[in-house]
TORPA-4810 file (N, C-alpha, C, O; in nm, 3 decimals):
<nodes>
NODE_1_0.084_-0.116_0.000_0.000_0.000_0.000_0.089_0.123_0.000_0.187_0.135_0.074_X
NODE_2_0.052_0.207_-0.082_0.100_0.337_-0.105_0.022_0.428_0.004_-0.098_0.419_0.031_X
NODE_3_0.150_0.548_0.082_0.099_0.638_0.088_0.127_0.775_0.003_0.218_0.794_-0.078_X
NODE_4_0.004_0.881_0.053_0.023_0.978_-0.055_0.109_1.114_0.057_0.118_1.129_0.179_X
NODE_5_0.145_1.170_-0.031_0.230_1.274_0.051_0.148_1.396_0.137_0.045_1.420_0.073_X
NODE_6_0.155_1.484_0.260_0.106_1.562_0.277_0.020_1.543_0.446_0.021_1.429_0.493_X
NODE_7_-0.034_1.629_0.510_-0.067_1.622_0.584_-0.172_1.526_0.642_-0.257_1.522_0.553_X
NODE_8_-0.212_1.444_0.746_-0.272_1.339_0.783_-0.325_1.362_0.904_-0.261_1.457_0.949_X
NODE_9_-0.403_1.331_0.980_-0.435_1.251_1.145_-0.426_1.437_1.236_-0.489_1.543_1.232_X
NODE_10_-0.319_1.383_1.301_-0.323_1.487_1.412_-0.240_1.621_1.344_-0.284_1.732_1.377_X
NODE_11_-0.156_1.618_1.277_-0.136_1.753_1.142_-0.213_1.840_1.157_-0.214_1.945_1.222_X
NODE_12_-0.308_1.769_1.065_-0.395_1.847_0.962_-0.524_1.895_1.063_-0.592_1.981_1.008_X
NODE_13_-0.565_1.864_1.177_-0.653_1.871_1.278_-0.582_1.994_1.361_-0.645_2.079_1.425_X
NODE_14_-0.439_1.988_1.348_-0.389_2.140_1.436_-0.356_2.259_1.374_-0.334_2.364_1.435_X
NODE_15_-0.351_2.240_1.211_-0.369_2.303_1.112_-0.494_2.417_1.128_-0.495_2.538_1.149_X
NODE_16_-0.605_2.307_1.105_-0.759_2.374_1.127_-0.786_2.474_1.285_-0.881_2.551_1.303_X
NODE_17_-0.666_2.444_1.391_-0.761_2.464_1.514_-0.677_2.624_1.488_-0.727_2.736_1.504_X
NODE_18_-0.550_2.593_1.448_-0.480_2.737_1.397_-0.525_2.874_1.343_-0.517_2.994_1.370_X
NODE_19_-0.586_2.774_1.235_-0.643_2.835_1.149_-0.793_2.960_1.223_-0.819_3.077_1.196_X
NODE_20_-0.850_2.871_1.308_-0.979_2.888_1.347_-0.931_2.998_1.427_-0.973_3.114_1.424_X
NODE_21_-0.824_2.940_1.509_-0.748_3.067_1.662_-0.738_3.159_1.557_-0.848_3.188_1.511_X
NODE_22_-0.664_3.203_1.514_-0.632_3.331_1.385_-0.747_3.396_1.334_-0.741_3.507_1.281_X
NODE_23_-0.865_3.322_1.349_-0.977_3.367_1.244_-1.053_3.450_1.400_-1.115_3.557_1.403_X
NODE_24_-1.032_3.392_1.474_-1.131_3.442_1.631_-1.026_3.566_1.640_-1.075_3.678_1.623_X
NODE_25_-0.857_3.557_1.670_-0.871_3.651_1.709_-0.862_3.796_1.611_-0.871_3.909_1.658_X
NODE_26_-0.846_3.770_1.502_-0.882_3.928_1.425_-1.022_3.923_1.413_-1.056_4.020_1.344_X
NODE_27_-1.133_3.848_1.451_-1.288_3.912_1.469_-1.296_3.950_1.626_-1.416_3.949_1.653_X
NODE_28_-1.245_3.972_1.704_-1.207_4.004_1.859_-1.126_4.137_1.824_-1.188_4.241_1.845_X
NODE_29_-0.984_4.151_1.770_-0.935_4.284_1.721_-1.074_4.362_1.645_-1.126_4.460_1.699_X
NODE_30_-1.131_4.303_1.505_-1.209_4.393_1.471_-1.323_4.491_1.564_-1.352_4.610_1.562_X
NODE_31_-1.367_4.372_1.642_-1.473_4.448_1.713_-1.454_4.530_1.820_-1.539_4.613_1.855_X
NODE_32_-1.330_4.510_1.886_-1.242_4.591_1.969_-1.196_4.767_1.860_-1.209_4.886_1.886_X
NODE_33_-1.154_4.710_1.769_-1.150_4.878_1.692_-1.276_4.904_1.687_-1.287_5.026_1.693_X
NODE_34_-1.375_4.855_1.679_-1.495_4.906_1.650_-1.576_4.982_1.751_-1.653_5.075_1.727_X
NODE_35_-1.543_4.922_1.881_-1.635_4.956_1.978_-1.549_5.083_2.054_-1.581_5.161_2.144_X
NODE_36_-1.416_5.064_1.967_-1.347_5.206_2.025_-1.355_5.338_1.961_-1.308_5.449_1.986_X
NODE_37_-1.437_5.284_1.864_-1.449_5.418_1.744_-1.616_5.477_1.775_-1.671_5.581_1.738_X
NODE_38_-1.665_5.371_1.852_-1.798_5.438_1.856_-1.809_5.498_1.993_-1.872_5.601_2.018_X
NODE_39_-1.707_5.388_2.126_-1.716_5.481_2.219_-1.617_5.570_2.267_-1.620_5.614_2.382_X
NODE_40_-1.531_5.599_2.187_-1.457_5.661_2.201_-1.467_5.839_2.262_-1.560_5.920_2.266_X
NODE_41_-1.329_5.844_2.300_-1.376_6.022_2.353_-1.395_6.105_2.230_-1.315_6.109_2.137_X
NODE_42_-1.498_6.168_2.237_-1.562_6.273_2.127_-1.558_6.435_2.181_-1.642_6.474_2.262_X
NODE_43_-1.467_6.510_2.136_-1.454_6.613_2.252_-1.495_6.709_2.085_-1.440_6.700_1.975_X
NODE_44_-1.613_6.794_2.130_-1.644_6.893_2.094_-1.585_6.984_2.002_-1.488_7.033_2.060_X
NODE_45_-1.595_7.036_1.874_-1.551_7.114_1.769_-1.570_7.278_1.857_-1.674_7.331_1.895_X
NODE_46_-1.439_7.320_1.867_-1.443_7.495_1.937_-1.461_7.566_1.809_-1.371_7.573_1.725_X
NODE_47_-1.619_7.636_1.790_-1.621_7.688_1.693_-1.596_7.896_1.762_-1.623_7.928_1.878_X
NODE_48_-1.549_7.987_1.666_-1.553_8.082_1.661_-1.713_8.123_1.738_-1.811_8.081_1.676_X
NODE_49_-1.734_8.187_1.842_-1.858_8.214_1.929_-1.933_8.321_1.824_-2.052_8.294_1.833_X
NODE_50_-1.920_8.407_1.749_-1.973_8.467_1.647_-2.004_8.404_1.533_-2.043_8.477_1.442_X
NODE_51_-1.997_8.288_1.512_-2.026_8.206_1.393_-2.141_8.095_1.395_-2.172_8.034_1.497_X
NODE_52_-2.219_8.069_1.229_-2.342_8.023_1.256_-2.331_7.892_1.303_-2.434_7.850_1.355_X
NODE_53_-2.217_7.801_1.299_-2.151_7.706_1.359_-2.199_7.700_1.551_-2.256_7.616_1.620_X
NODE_54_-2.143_7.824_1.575_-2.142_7.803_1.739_-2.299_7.802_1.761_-2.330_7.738_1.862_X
NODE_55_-2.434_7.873_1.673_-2.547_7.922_1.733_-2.589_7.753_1.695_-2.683_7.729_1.771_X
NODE_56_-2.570_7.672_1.642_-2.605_7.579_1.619_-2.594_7.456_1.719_-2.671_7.362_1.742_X
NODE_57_-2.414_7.507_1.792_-2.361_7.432_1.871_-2.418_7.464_1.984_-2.357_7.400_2.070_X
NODE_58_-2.513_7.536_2.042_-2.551_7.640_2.127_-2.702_7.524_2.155_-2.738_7.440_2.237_X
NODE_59_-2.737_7.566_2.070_-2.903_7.509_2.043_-2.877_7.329_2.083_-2.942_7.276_2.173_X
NODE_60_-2.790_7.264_2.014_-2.815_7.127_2.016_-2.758_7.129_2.167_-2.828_7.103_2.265_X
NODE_61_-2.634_7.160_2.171_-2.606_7.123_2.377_-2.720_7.175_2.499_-2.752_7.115_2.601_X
NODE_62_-2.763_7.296_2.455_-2.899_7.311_2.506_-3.008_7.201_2.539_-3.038_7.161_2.652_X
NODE_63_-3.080_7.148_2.375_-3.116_7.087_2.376_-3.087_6.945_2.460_-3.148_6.878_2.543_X
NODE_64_-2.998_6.941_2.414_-2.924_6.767_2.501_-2.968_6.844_2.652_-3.071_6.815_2.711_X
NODE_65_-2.880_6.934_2.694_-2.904_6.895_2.838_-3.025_6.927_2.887_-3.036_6.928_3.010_X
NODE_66_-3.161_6.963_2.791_-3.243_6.987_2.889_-3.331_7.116_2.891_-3.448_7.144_2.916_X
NODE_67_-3.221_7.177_2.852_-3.258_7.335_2.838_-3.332_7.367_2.731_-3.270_7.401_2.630_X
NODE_68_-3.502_7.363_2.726_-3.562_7.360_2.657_-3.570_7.512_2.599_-3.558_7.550_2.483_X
NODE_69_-3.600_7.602_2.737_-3.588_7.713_2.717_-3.480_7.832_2.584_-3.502_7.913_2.494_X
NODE_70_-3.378_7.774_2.649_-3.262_7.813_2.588_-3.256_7.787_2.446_-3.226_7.880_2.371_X
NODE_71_-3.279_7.690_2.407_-3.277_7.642_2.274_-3.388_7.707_2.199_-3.381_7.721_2.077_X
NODE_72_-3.493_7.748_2.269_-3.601_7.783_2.207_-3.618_7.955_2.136_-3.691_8.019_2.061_X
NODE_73_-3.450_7.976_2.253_-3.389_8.112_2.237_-3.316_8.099_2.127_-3.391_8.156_2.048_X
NODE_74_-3.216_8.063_2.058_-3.159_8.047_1.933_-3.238_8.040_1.759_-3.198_8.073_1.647_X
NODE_75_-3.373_7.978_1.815_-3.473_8.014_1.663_-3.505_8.154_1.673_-3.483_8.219_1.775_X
NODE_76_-3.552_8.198_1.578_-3.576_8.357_1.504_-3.728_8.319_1.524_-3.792_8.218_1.493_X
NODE_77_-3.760_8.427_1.582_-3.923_8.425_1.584_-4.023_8.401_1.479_-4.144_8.382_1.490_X
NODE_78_-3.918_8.408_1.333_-4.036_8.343_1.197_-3.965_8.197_1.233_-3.971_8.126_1.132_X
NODE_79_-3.928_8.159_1.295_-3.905_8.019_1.308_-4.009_7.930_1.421_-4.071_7.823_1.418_X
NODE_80_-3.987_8.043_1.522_-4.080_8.038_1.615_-4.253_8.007_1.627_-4.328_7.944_1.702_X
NODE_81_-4.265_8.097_1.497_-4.448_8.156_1.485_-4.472_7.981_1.389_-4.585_7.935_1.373_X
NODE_82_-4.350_7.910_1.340_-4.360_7.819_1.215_-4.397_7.685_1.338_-4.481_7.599_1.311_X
NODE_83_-4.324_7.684_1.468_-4.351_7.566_1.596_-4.380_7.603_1.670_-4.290_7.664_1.728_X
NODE_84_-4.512_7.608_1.737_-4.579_7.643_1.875_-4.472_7.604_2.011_-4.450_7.484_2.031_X
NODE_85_-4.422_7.682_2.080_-4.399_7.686_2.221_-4.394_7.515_2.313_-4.315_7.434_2.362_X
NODE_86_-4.606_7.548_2.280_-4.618_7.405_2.338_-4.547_7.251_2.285_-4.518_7.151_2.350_X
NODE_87_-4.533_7.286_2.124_-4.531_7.158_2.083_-4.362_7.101_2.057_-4.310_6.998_2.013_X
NODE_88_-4.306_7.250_2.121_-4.164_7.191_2.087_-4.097_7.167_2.238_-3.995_7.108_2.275_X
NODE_89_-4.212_7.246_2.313_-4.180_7.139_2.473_-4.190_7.019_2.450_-4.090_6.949_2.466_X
NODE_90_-4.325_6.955_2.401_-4.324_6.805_2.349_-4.263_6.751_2.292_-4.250_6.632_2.320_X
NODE_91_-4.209_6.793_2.209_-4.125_6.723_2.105_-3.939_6.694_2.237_-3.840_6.621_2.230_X
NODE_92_-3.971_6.765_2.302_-3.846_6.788_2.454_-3.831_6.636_2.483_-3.730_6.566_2.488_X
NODE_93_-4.003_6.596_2.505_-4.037_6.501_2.622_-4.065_6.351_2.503_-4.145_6.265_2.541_X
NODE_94_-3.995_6.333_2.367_-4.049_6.290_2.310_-3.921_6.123_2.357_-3.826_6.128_2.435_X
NODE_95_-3.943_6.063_2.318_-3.854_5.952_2.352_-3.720_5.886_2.238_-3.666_5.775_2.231_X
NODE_96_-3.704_6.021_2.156_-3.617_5.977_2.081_-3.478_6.008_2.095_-3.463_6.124_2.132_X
NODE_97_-3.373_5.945_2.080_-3.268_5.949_2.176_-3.166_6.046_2.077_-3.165_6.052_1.954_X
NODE_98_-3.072_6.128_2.189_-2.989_6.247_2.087_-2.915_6.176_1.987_-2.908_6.058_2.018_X
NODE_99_-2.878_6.192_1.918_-2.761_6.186_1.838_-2.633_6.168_1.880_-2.600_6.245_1.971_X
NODE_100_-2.538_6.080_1.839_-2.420_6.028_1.874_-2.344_6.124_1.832_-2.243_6.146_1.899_X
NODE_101_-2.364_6.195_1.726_-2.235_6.261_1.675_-2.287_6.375_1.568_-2.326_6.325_1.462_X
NODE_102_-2.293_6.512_1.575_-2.317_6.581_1.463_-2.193_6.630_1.450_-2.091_6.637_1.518_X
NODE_103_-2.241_6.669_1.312_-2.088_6.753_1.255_-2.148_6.840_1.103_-2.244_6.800_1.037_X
NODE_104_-2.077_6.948_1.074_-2.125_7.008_0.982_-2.079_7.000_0.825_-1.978_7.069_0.809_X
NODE_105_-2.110_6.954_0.739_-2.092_6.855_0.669_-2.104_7.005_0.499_-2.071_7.021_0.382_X
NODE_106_-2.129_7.029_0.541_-2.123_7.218_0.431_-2.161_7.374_0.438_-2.255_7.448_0.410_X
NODE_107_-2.140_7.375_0.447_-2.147_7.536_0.482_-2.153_7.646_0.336_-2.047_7.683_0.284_X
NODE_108_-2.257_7.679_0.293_-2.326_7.777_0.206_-2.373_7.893_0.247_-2.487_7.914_0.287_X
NODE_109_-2.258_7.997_0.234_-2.241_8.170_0.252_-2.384_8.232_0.153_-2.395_8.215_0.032_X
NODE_110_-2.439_8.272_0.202_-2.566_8.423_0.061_-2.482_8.572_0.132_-2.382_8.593_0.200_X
NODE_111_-2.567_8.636_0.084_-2.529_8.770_0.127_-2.604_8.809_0.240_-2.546_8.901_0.298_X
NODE_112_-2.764_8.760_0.322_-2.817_8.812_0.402_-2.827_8.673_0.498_-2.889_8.701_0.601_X
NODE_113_-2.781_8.517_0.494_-2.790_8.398_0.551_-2.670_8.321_0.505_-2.604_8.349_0.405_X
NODE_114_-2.644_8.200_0.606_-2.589_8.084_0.590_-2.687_7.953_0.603_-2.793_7.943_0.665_X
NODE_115_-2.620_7.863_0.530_-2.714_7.743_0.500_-2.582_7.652_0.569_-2.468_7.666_0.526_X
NODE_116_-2.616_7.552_0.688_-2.527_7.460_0.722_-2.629_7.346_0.707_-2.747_7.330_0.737_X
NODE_117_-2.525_7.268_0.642_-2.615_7.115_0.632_-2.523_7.022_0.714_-2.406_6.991_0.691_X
NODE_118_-2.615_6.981_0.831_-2.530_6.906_0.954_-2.546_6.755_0.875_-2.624_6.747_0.781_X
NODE_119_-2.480_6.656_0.910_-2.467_6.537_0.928_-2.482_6.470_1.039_-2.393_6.454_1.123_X
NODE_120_-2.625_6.416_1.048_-2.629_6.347_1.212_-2.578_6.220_1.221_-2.531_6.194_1.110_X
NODE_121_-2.564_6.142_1.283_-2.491_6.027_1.317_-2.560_5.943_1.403_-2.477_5.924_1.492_X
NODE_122_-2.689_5.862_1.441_-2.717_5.784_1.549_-2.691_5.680_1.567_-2.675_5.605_1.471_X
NODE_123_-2.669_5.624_1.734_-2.559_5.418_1.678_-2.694_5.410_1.774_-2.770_5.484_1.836_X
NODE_124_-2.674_5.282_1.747_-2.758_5.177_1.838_-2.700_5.040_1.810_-2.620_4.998_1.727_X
NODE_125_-2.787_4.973_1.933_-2.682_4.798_1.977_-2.811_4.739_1.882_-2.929_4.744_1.916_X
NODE_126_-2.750_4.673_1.734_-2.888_4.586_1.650_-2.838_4.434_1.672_-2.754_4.395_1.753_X
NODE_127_-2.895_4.375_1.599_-2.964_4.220_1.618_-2.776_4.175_1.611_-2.726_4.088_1.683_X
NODE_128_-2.701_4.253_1.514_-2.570_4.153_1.451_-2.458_4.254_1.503_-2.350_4.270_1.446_X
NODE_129_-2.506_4.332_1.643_-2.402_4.450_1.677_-2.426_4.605_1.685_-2.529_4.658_1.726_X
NODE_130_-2.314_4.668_1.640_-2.365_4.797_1.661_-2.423_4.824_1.506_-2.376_4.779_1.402_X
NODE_131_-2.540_4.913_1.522_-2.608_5.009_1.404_-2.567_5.110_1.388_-2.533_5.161_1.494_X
NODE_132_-2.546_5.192_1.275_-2.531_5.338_1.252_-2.622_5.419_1.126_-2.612_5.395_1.006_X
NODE_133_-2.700_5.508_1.184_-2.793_5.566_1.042_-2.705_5.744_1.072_-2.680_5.799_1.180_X
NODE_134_-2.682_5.783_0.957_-2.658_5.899_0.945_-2.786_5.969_0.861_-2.835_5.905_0.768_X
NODE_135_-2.834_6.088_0.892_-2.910_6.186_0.827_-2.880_6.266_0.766_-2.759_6.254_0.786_X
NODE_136_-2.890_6.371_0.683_-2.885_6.554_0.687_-2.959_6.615_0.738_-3.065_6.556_0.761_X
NODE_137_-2.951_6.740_0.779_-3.048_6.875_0.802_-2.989_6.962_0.762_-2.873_6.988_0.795_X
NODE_138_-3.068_7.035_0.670_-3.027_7.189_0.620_-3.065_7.256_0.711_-3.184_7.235_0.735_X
NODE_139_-2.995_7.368_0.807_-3.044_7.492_0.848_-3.005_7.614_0.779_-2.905_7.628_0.710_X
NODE_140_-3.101_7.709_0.808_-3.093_7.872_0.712_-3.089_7.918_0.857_-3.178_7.897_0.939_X
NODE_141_-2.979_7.982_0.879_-2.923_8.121_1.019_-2.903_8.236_0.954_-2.853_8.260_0.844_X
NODE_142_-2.946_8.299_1.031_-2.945_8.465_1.009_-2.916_8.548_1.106_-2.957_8.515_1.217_X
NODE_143_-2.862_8.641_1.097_-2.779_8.732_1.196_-2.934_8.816_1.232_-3.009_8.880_1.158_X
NODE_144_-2.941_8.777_1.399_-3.100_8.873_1.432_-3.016_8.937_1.546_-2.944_8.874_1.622_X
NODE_145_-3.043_9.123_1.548_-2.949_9.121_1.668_-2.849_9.117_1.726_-2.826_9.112_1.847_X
NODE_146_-2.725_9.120_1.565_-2.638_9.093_1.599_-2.565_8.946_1.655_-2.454_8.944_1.709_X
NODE_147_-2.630_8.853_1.637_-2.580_8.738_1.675_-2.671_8.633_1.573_-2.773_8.675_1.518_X
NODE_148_-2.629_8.512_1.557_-2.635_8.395_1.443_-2.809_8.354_1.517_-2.826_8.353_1.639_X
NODE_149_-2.887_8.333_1.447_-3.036_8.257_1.518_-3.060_8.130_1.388_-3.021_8.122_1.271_X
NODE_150_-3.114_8.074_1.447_-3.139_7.910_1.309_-3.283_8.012_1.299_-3.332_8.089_1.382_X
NODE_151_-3.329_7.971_1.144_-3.414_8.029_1.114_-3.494_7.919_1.067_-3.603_7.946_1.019_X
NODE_152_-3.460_7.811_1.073_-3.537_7.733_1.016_-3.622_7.662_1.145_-3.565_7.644_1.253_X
NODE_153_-3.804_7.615_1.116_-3.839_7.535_1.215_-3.811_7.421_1.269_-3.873_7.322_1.230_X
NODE_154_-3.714_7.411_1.365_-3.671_7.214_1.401_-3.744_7.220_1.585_-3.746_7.308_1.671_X
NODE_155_-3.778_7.120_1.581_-3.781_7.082_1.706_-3.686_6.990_1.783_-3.746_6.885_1.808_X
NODE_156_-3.588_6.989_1.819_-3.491_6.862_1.854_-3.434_6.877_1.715_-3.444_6.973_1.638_X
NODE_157_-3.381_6.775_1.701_-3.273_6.757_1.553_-3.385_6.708_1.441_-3.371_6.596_1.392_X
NODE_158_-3.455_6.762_1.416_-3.568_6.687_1.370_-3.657_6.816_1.263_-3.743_6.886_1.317_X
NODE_159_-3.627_6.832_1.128_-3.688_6.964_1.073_-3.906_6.949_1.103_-3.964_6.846_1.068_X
NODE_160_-3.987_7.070_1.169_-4.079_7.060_1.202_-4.167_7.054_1.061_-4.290_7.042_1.065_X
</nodes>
């Protein structure tokens, strides 16, 4: 009886378990970069305090913490008359969770407004791991007063 050349028996069985160790641990590295990129420290863009950037940055940290009031201070009163008082308290108390990450994604100068179109970012834990949906929002700001106001109607990150 002939044998044939090449791996056999207990070999080729430590071959596979190799193989398998190697395969576990770069899906263990992957998800380790992964879960460091989502929870990672996210420290805040310092925008220029006169810019339509900061009135924006103003409104959403507002918003997050709470400060319904405050935020409600940054829309322009034709923004205002466009969402009732009451309904953007509600929209406060609504159960949808902030945003993981905005960032401003273009910035369009006119001569009497700026147009920033944010990029939202939300994660969540889904069926096969973490989820990520990104959005847009266009806002139109206008200098009321001497200082940047969103002119457009949003309630939360959310155009009304």
């Amino acid at each position: 009886m002939e044998r044939t050349a090449g791996a056999t028996g207990p070999q080729r069985i430590g071959h596979r378990a190799w193989l398998v160790g190697l395969i576990l641990v770069g899906a263990f590295v992957a998800i380790a970069a992964m879960a460091m990129v989502l929870i990672g420290d996210r420290q805040d863009t310092v925008y220029d305090p006169d810019s339509p950037e900061a009135a924006v940055q103003a409104y959403a940290q507002a918003w997050e913490g709470g400060d319904v009031d405050a935020a409600w201070q940054v829309l322009t009163p034709r923004a205002q008359e466009r969402v009732e008082w009451f309904e953007f308290q509600h929209a406060a108390t609504w159960s949808e969770e902030s945003p993981t990450r905005m960032w401003v994604a273009e910035r369009d100068d006119h001569d009497d407004y700026v147009v920033l179109t944010l990029s939202i970012e939300r994660t969540w834990d889904g069926l096969l791991g973490p989820d990520r949906d990104v959005q847009s929002l266009r806002l139109r700001l206008v200098r009321l007063d001497g200082s940047w106001r969103i002119d457009s109607p949003i309630a939360g990150f959310y155009p009304w």
